[in-house]
N, C-alpha and C positions, 0 to 999 in steps of 0.2 A: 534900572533903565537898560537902554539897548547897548550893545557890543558891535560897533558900528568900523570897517575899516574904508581908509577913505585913499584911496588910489590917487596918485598926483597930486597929494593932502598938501606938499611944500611948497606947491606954486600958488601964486595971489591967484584970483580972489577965492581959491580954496582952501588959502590958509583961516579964510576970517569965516568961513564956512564952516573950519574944522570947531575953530575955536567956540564959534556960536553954538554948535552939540554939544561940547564940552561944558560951556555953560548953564546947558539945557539939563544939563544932568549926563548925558549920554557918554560914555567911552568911547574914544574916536583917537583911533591910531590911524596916522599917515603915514604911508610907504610911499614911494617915489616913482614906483611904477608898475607896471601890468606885473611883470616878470617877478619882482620882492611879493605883488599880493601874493601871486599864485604860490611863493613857498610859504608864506605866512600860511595862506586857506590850506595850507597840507598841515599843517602843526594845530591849527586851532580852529574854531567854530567861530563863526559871528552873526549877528541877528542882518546883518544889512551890507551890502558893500555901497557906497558912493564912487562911483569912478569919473573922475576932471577929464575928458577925452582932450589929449594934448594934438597926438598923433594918429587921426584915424585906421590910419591902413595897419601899422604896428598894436594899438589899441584894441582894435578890433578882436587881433589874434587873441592876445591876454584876456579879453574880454570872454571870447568862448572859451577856452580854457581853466580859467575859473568858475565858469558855470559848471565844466566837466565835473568841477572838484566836492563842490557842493551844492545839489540839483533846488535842493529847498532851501536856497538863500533870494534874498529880495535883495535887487539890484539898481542904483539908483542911478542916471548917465547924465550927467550934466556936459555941457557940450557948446561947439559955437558952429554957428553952420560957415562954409566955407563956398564962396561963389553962389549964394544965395542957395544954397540944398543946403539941408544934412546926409552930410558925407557917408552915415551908418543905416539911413533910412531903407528897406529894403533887405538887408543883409542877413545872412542867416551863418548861422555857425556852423562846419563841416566836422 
C-alpha cells in the first residue's frame, strides 16, 4: 500500500484521518508540522503527502517547500476556509 505522510497528523480531526489510512492498509506517519515534513521529505520518499492547513500563511511556506523537495509527489490539502475564502486559493509558490 501507499507511504503516506500526514502534516499536522496530531491534531483532531486528522488524527482519526490518520488512523482511518492506517486502517486502510496504508502507512501514514504524522509529523506536527510543515517544517518536521520538510526534513522528513529530505530522508525519505512517500507516495502522497496529506497536509491539515492549521496556519495558512506559515503553511503555505512549508507547503512550497516541500513540493521543492519532491516534484513527483501527490499532495493532498485538507483545510477550513477562513472568513468564507480559502485562505490558499489563488496562491502560487515563489
Amino acid at each position: 500500500m501507499s507511504e503516506i505522510l500526514f502534516v499536522n497528523g496530531h491534531v483532531n480531526p486528522y488524527q482519526r484521518f490518520c488512523r482511518h489510512l492506517s486502517r486502510s492498509g496504508h502507512t501514514c506517519n504524522p509529523v506536527d508540522d510543515g517544517i518536521e515534513a520538510a526534513v522528513v521529505l529530505r530522508k525519505n520518499h512517500y507516495d502522497a503527502v496529506v497536509f491539515g492547513i492549521e496556519d495558512p500563511i506559515k503553511d503555505k511556506k512549508c507547503l512550497c517547500e516541500m513540493l521543492k523537495l519532491q516534484k513527483d509527489i501527490m499532495v493532498i490539502i485538507l483545510g477550513k476556509e477562513i472568513g468564507g475564502h480559502d485562505p490558499l486559493a489563488g496562491q502560487r509558490c515563489q
